[in-house]
mmCIF file as Biopython writes it, N, C-alpha, C and O atoms, coordinates in Angstrom:
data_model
#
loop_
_atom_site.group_PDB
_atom_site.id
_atom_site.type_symbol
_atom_site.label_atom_id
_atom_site.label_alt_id
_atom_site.label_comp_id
_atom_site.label_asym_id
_atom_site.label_entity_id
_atom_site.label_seq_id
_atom_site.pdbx_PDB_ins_code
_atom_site.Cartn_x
_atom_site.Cartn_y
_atom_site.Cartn_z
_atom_site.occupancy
_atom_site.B_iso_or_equiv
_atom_site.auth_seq_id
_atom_site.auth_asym_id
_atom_site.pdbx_PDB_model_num
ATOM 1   N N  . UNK A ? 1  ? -10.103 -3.704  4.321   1.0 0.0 1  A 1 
ATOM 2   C CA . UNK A ? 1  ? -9.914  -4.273  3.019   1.0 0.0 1  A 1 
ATOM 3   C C  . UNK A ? 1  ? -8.559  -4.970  3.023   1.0 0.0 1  A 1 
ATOM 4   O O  . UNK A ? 1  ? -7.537  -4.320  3.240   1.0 0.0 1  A 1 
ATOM 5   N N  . UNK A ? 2  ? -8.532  -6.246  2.793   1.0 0.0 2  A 1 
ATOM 6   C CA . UNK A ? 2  ? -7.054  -6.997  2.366   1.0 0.0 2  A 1 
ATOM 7   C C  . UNK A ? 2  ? -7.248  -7.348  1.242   1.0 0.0 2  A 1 
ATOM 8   O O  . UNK A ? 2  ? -8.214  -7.936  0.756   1.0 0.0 2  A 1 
ATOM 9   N N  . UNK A ? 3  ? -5.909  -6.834  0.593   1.0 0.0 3  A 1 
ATOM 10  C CA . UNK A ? 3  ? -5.506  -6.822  -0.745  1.0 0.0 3  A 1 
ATOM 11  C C  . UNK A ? 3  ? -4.469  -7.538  -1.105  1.0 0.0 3  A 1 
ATOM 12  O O  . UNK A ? 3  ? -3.519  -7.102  -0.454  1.0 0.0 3  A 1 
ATOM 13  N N  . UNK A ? 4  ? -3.998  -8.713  -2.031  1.0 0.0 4  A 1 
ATOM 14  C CA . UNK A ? 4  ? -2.910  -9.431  -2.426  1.0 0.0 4  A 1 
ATOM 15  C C  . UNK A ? 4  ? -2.390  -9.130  -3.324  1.0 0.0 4  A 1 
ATOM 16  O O  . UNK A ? 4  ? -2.883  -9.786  -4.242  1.0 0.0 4  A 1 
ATOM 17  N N  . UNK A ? 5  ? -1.484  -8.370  -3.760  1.0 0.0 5  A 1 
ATOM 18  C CA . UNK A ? 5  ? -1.103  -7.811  -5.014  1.0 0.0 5  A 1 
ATOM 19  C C  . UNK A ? 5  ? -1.957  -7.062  -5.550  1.0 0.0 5  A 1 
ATOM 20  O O  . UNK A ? 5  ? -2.658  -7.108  -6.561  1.0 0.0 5  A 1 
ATOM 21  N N  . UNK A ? 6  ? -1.884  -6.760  -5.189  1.0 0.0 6  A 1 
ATOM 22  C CA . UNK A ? 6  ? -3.748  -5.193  -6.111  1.0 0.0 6  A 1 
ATOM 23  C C  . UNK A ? 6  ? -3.114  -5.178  -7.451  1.0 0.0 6  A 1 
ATOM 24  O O  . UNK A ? 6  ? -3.753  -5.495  -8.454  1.0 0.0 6  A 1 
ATOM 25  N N  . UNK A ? 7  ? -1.655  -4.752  -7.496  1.0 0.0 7  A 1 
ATOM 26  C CA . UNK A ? 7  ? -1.146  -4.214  -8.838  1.0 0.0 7  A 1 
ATOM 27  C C  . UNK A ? 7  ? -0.207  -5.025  -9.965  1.0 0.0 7  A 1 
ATOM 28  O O  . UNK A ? 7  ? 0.372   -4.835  -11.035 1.0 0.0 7  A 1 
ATOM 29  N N  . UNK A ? 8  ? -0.403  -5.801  -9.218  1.0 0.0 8  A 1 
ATOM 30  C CA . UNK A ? 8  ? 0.730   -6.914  -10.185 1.0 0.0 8  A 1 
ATOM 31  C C  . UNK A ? 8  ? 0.459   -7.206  -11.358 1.0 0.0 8  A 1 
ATOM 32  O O  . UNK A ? 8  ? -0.726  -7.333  -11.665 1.0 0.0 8  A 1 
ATOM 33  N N  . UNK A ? 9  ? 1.731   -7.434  -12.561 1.0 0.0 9  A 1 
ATOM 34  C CA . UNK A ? 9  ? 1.680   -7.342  -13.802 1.0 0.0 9  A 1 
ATOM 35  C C  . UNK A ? 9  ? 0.904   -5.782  -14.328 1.0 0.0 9  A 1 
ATOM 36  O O  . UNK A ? 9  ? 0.717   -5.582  -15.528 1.0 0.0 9  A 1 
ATOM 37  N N  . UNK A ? 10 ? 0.632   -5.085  -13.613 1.0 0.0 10 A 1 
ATOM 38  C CA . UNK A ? 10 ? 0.422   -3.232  -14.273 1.0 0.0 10 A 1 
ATOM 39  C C  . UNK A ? 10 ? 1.234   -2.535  -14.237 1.0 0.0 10 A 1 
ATOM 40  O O  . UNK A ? 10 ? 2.053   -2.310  -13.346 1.0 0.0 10 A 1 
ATOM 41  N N  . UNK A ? 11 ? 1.094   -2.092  -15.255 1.0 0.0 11 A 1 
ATOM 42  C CA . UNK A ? 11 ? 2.757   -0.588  -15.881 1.0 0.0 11 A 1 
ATOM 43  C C  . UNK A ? 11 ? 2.491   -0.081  -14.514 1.0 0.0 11 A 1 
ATOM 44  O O  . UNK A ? 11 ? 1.567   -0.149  -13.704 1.0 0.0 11 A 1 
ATOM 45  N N  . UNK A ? 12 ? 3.629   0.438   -14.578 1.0 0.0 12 A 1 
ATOM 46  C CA . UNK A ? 12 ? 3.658   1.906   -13.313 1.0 0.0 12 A 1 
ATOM 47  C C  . UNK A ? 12 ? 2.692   3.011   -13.561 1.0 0.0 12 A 1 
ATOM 48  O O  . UNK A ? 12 ? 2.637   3.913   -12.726 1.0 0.0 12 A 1 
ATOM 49  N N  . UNK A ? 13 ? 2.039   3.042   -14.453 1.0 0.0 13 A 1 
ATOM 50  C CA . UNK A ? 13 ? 1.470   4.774   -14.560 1.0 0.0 13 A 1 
ATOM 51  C C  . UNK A ? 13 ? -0.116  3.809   -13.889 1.0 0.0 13 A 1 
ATOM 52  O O  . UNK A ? 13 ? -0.713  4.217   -12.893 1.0 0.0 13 A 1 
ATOM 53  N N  . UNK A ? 14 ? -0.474  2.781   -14.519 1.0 0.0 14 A 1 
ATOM 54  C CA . UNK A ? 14 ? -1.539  2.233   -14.158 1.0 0.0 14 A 1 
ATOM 55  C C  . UNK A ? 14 ? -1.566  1.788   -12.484 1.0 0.0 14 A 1 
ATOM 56  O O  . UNK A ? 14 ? -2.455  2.306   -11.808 1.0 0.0 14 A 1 
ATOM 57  N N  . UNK A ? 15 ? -0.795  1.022   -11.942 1.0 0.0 15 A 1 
ATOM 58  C CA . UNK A ? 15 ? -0.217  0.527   -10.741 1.0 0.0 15 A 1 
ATOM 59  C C  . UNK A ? 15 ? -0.667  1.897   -9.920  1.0 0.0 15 A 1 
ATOM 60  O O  . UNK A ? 15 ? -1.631  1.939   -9.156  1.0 0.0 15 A 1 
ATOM 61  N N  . UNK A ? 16 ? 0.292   3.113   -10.251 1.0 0.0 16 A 1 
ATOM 62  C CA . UNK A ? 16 ? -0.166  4.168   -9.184  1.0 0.0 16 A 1 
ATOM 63  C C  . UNK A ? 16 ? -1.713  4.593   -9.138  1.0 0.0 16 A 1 
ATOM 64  O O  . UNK A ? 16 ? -2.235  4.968   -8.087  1.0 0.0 16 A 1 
ATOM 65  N N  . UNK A ? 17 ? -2.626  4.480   -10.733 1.0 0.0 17 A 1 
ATOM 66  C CA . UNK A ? 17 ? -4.136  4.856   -10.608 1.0 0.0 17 A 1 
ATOM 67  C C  . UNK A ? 17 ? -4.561  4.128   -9.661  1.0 0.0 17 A 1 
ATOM 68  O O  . UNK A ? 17 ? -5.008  4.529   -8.587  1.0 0.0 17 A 1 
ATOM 69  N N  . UNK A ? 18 ? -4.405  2.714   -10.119 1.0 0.0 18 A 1 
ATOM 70  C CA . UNK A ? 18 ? -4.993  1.678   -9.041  1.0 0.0 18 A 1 
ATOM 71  C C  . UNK A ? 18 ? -4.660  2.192   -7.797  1.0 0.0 18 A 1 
ATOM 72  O O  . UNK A ? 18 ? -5.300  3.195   -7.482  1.0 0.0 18 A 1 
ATOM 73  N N  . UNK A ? 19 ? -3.746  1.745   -6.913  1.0 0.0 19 A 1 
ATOM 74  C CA . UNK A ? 19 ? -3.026  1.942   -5.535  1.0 0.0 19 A 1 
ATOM 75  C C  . UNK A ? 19 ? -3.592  2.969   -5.096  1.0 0.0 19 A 1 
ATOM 76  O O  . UNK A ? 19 ? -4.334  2.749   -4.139  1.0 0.0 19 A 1 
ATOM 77  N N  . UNK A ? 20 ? -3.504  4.314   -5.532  1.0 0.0 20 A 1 
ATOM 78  C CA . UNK A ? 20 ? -4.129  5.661   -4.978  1.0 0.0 20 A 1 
ATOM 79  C C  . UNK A ? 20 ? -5.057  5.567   -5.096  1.0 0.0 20 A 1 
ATOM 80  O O  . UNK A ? 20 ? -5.565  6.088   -4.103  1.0 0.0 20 A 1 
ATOM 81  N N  . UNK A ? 21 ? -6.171  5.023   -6.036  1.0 0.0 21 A 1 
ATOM 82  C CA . UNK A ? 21 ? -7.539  4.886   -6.368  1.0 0.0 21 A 1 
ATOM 83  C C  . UNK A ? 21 ? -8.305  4.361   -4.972  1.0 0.0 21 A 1 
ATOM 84  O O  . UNK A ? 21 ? -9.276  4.886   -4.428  1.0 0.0 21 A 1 
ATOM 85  N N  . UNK A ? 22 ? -7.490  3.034   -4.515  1.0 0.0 22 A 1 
ATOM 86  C CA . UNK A ? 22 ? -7.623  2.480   -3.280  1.0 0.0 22 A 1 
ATOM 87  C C  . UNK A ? 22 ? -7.432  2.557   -2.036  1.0 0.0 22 A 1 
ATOM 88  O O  . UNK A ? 22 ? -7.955  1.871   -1.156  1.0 0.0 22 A 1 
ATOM 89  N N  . UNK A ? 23 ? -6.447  3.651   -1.905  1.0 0.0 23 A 1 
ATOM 90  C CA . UNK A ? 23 ? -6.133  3.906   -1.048  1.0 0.0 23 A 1 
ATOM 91  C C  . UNK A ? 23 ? -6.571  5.225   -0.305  1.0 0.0 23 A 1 
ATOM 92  O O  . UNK A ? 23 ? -6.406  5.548   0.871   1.0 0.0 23 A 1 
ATOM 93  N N  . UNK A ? 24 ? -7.366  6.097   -1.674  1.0 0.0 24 A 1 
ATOM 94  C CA . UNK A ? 24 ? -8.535  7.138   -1.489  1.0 0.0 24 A 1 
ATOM 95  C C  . UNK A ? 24 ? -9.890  6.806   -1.156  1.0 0.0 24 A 1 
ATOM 96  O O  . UNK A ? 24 ? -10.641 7.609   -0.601  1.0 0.0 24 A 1 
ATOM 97  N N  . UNK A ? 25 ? -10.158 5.861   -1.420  1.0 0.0 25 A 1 
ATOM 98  C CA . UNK A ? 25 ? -11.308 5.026   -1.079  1.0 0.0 25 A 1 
ATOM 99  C C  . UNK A ? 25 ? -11.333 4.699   0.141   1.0 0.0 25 A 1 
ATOM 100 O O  . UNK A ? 25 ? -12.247 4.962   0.922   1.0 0.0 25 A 1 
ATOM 101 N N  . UNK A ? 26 ? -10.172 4.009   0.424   1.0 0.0 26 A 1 
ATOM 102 C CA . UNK A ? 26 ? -10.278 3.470   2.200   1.0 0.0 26 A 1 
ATOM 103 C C  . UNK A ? 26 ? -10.333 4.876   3.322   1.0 0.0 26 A 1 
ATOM 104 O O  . UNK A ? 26 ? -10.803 4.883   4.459   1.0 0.0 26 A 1 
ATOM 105 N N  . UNK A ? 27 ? -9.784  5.844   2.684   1.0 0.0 27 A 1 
ATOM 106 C CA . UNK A ? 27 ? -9.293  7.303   3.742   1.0 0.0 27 A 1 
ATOM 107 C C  . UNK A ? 27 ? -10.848 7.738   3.751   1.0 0.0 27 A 1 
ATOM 108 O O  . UNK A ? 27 ? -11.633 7.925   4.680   1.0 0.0 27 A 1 
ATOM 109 N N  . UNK A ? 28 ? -10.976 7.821   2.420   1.0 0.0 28 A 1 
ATOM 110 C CA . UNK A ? 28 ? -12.551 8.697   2.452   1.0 0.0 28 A 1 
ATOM 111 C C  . UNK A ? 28 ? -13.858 7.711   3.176   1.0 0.0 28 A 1 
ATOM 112 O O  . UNK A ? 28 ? -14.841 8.308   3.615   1.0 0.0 28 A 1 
ATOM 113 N N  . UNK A ? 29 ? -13.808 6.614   3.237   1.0 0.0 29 A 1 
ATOM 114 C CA . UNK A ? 29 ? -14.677 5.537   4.034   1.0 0.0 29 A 1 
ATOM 115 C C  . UNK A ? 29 ? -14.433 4.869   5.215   1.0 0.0 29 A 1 
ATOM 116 O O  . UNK A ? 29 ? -15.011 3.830   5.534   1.0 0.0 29 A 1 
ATOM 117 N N  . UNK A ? 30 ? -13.432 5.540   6.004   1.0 0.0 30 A 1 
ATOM 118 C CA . UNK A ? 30 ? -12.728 5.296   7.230   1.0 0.0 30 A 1 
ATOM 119 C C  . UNK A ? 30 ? -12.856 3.477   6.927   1.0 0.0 30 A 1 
ATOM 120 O O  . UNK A ? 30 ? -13.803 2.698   7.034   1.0 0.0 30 A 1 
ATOM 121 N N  . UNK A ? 31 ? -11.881 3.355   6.646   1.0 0.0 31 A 1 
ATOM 122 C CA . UNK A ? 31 ? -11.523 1.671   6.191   1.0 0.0 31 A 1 
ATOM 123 C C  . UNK A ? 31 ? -10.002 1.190   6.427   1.0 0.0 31 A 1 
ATOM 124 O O  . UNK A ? 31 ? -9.136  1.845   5.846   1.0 0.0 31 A 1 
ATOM 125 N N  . UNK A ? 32 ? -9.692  0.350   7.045   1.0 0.0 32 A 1 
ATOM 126 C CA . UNK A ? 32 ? -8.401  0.086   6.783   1.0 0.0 32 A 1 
ATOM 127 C C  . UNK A ? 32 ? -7.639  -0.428  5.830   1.0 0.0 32 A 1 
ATOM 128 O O  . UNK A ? 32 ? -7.517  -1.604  6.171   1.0 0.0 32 A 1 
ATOM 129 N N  . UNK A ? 33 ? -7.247  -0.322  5.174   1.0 0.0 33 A 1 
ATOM 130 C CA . UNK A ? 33 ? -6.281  -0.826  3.808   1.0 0.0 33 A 1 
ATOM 131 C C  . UNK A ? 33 ? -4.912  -1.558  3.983   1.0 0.0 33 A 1 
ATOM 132 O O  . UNK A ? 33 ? -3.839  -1.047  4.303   1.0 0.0 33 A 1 
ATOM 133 N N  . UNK A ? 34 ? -5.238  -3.126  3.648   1.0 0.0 34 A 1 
ATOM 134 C CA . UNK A ? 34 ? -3.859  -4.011  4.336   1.0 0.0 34 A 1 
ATOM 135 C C  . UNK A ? 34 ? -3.666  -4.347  3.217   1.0 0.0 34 A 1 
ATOM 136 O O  . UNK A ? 34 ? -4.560  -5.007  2.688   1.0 0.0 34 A 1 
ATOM 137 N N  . UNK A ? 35 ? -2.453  -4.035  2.435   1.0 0.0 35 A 1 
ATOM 138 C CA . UNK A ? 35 ? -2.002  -4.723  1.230   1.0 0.0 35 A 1 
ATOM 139 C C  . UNK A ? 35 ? -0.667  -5.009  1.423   1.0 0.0 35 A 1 
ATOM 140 O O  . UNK A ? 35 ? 0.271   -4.345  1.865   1.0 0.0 35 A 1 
ATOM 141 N N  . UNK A ? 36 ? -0.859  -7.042  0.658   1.0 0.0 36 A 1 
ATOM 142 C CA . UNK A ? 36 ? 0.670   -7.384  0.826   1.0 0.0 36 A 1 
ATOM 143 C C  . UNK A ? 36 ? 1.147   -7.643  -1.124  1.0 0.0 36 A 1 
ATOM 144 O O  . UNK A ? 36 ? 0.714   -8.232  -2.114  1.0 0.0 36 A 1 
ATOM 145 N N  . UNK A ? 37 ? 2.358   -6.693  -0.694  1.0 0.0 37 A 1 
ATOM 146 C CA . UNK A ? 37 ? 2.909   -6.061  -2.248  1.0 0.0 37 A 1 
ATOM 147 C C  . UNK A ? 37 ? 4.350   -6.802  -2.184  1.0 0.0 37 A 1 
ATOM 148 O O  . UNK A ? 37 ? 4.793   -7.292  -1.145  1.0 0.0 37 A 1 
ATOM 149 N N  . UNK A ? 38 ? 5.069   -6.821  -3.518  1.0 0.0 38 A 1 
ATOM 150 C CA . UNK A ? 38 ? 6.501   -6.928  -3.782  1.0 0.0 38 A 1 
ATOM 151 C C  . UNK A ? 38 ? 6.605   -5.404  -4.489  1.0 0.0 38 A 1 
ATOM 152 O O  . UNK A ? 38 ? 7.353   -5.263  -5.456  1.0 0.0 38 A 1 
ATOM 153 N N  . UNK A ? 39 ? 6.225   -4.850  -4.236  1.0 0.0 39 A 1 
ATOM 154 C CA . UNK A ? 39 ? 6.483   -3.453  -4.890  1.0 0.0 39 A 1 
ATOM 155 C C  . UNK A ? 39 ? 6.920   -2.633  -3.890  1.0 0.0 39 A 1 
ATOM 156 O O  . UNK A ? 39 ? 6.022   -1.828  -3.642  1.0 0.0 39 A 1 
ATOM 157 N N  . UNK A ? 40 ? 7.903   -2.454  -3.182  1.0 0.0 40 A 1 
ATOM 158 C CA . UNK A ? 40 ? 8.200   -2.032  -2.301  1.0 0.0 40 A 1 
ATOM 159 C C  . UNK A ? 40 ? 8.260   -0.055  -2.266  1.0 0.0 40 A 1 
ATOM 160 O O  . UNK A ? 40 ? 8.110   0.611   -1.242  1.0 0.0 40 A 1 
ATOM 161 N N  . UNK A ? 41 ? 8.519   0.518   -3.695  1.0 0.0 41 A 1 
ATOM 162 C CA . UNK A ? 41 ? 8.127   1.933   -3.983  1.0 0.0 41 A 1 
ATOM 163 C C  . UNK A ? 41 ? 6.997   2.534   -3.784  1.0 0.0 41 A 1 
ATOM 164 O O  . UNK A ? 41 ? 6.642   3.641   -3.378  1.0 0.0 41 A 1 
ATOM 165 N N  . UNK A ? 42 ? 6.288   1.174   -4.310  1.0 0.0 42 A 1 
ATOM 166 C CA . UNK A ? 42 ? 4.564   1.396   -4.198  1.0 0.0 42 A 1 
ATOM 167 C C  . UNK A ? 42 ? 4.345   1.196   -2.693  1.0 0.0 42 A 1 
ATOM 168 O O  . UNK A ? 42 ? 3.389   1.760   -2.162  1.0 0.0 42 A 1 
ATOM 169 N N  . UNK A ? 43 ? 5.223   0.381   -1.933  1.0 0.0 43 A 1 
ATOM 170 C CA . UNK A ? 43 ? 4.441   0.573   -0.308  1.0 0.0 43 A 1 
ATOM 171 C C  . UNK A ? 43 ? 4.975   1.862   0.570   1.0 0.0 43 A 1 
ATOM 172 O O  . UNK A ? 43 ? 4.474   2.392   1.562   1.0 0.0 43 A 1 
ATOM 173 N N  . UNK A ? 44 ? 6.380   2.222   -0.285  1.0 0.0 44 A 1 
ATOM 174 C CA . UNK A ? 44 ? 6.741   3.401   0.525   1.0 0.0 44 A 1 
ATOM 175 C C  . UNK A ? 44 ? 5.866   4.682   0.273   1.0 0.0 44 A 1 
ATOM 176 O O  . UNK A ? 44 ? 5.802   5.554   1.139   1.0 0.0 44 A 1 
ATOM 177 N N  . UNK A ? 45 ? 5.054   4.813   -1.166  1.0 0.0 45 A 1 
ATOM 178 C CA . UNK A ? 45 ? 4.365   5.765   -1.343  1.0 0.0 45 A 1 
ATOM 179 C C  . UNK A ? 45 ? 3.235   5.687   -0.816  1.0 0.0 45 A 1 
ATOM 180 O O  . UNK A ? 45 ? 2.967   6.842   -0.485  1.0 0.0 45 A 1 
ATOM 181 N N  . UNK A ? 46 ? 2.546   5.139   -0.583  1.0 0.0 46 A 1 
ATOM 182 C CA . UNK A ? 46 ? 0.884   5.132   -0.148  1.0 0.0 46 A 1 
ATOM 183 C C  . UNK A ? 46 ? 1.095   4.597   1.260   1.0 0.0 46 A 1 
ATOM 184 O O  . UNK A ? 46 ? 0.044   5.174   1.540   1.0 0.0 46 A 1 
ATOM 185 N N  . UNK A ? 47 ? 1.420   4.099   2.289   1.0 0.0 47 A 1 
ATOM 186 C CA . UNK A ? 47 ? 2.048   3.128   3.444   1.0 0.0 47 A 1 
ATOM 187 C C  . UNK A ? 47 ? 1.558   4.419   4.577   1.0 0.0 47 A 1 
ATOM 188 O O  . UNK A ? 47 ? 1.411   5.577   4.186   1.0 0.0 47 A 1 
ATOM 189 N N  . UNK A ? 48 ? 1.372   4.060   5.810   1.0 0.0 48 A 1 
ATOM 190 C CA . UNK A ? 48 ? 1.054   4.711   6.982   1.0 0.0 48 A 1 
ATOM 191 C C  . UNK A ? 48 ? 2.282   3.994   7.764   1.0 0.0 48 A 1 
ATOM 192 O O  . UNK A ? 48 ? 3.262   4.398   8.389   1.0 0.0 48 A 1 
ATOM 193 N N  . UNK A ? 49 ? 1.767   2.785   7.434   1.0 0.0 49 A 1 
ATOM 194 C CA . UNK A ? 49 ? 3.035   1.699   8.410   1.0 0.0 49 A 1 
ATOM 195 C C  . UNK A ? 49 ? 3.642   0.651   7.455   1.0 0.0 49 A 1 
ATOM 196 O O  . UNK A ? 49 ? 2.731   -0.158  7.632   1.0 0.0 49 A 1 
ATOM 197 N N  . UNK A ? 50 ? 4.151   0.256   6.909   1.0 0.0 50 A 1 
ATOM 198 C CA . UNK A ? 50 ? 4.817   -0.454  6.469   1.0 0.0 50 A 1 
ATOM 199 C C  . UNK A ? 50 ? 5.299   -1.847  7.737   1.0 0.0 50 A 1 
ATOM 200 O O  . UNK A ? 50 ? 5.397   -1.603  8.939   1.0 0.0 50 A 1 
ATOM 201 N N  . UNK A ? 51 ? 5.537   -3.221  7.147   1.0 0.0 51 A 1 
ATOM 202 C CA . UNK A ? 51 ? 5.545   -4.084  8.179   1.0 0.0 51 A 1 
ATOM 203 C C  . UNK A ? 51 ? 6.256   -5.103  6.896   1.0 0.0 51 A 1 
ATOM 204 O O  . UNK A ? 51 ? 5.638   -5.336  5.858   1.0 0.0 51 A 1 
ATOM 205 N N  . UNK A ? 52 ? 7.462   -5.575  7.139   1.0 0.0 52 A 1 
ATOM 206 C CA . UNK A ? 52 ? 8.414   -5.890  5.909   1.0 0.0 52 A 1 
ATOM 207 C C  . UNK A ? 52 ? 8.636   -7.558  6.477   1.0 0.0 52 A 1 
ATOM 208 O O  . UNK A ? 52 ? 9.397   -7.768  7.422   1.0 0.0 52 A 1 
ATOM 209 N N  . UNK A ? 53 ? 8.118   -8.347  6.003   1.0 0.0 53 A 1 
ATOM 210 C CA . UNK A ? 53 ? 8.243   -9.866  6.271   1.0 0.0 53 A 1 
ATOM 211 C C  . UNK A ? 53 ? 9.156   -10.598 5.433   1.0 0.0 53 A 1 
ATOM 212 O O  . UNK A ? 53 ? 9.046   -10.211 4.269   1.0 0.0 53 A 1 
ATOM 213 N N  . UNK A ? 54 ? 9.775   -11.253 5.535   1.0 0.0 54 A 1 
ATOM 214 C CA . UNK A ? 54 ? 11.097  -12.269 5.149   1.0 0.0 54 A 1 
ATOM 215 C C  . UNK A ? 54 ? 11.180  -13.586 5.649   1.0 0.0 54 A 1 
ATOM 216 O O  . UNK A ? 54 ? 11.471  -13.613 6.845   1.0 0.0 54 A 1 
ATOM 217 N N  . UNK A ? 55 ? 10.960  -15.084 4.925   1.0 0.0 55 A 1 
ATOM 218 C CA . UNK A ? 55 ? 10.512  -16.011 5.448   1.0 0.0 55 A 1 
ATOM 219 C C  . UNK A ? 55 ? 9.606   -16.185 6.232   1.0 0.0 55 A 1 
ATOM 220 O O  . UNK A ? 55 ? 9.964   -16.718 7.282   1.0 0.0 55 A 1 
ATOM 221 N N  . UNK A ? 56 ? 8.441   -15.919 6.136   1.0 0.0 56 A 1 
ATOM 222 C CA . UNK A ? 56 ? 7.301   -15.819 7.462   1.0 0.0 56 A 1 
ATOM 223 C C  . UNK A ? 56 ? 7.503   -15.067 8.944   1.0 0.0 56 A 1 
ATOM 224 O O  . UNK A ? 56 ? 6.760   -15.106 9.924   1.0 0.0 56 A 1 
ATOM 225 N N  . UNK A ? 57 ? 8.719   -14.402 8.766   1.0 0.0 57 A 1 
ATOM 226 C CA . UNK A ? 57 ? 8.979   -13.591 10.063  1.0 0.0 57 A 1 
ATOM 227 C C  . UNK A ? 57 ? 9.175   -12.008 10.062  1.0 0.0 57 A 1 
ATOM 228 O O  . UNK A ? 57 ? 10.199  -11.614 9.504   1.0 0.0 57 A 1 
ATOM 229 N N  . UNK A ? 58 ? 8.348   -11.076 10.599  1.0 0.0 58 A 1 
ATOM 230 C CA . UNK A ? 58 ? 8.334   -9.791  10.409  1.0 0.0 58 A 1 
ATOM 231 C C  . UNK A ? 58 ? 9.985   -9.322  10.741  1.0 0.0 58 A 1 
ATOM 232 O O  . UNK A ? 58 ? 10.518  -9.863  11.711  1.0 0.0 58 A 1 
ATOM 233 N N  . UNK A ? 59 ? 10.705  -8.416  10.010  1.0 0.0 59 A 1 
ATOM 234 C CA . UNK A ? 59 ? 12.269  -8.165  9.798   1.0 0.0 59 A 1 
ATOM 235 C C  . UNK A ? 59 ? 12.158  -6.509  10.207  1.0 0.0 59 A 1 
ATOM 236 O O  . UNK A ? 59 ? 13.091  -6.052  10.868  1.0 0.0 59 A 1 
ATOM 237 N N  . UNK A ? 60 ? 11.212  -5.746  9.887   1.0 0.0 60 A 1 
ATOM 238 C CA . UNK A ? 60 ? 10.557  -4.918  9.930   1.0 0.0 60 A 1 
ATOM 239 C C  . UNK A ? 60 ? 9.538   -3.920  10.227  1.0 0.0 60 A 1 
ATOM 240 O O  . UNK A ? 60 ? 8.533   -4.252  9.599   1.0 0.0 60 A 1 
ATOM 241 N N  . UNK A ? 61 ? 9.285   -2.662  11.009  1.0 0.0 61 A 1 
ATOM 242 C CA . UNK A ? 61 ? 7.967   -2.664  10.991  1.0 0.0 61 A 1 
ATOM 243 C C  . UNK A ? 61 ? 8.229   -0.978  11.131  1.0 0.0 61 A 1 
ATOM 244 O O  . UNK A ? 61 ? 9.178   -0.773  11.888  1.0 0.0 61 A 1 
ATOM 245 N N  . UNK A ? 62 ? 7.581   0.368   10.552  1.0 0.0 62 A 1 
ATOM 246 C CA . UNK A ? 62 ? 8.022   1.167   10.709  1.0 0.0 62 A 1 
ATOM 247 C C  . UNK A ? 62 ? 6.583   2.228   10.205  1.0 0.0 62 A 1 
ATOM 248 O O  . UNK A ? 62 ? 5.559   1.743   9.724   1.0 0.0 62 A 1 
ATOM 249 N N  . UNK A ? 63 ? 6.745   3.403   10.389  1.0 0.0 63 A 1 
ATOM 250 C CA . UNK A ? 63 ? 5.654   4.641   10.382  1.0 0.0 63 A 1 
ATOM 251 C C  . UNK A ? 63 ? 6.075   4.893   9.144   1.0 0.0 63 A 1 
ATOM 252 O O  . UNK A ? 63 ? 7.085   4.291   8.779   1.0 0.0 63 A 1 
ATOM 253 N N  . UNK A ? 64 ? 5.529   5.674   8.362   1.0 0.0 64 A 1 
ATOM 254 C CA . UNK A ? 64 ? 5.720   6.134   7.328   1.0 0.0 64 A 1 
ATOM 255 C C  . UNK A ? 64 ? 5.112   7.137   7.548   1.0 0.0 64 A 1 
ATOM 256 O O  . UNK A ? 64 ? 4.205   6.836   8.323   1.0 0.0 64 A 1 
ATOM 257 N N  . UNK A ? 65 ? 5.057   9.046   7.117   1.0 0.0 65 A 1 
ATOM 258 C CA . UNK A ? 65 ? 4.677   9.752   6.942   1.0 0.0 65 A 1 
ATOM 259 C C  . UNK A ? 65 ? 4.304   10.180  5.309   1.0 0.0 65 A 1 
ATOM 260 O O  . UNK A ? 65 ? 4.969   10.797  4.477   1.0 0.0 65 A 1 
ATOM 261 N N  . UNK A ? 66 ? 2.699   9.462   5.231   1.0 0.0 66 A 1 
ATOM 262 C CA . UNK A ? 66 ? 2.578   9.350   3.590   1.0 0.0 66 A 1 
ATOM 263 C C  . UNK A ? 66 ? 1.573   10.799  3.537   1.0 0.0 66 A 1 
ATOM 264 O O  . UNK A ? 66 ? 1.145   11.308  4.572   1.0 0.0 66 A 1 
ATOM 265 N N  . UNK A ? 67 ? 1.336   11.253  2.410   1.0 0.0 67 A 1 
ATOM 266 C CA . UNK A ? 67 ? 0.468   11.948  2.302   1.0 0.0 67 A 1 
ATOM 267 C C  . UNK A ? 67 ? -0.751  11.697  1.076   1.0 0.0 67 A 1 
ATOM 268 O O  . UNK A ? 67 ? -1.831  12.286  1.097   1.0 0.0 67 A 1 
ATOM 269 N N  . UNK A ? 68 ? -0.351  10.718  0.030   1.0 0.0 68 A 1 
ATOM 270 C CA . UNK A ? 68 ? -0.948  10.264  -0.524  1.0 0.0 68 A 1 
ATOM 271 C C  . UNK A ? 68 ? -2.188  9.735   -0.316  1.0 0.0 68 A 1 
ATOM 272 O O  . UNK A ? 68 ? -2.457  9.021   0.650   1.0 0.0 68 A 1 
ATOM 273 N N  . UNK A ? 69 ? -3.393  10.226  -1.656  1.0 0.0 69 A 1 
ATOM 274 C CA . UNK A ? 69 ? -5.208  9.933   -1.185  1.0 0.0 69 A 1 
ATOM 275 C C  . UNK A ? 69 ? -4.944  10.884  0.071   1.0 0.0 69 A 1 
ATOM 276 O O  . UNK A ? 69 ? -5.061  10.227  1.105   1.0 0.0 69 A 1 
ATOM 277 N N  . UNK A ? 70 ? -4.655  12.102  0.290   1.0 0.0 70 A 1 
ATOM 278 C CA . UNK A ? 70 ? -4.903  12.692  1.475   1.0 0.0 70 A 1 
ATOM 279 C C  . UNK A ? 70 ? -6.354  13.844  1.002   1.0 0.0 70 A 1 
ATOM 280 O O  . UNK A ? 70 ? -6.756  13.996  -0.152  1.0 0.0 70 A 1 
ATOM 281 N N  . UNK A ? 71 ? -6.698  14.258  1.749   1.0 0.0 71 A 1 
ATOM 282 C CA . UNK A ? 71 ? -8.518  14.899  1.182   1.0 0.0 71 A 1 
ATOM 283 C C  . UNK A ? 71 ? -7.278  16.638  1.410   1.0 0.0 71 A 1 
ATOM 284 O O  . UNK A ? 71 ? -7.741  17.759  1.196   1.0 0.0 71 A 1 
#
């Protein structure tokens, strides 16, 4: 699944239903989940890997130990 802003313009309480909503979905349907966010809280919370781009060039790229949507 690629996602472009899943959450943009949604409050935070909504933003996290969404995001986890989706991101429980992809775990429970063995799916991969590629979303490119400016929400950078929101990628540290739900994120396996995080991959941080700046002018079209990756600056970034790192593991995350998330537990979020975990069964």
């Amino acid at each position: 699944m690629l996602l472009d802003e899943p959450s943009a313009g949604l409050n935070e309480e909504t933003e996290q239903l969404i995001v986890g909503s989706l991101v429980a979905f992809a775990k429970q349907n063995h799916k991969t989940l590629i979303m490119v966010t400016h929400a950078k809280q929101v990628a540290r919370d739900y994120a396996e890997q995080l991959i941080e781009v700046h002018n079209g060039k990756v600056v970034s790229q790192l593991e995350v130990n998330s537990h979020a949507g975990s069964d």
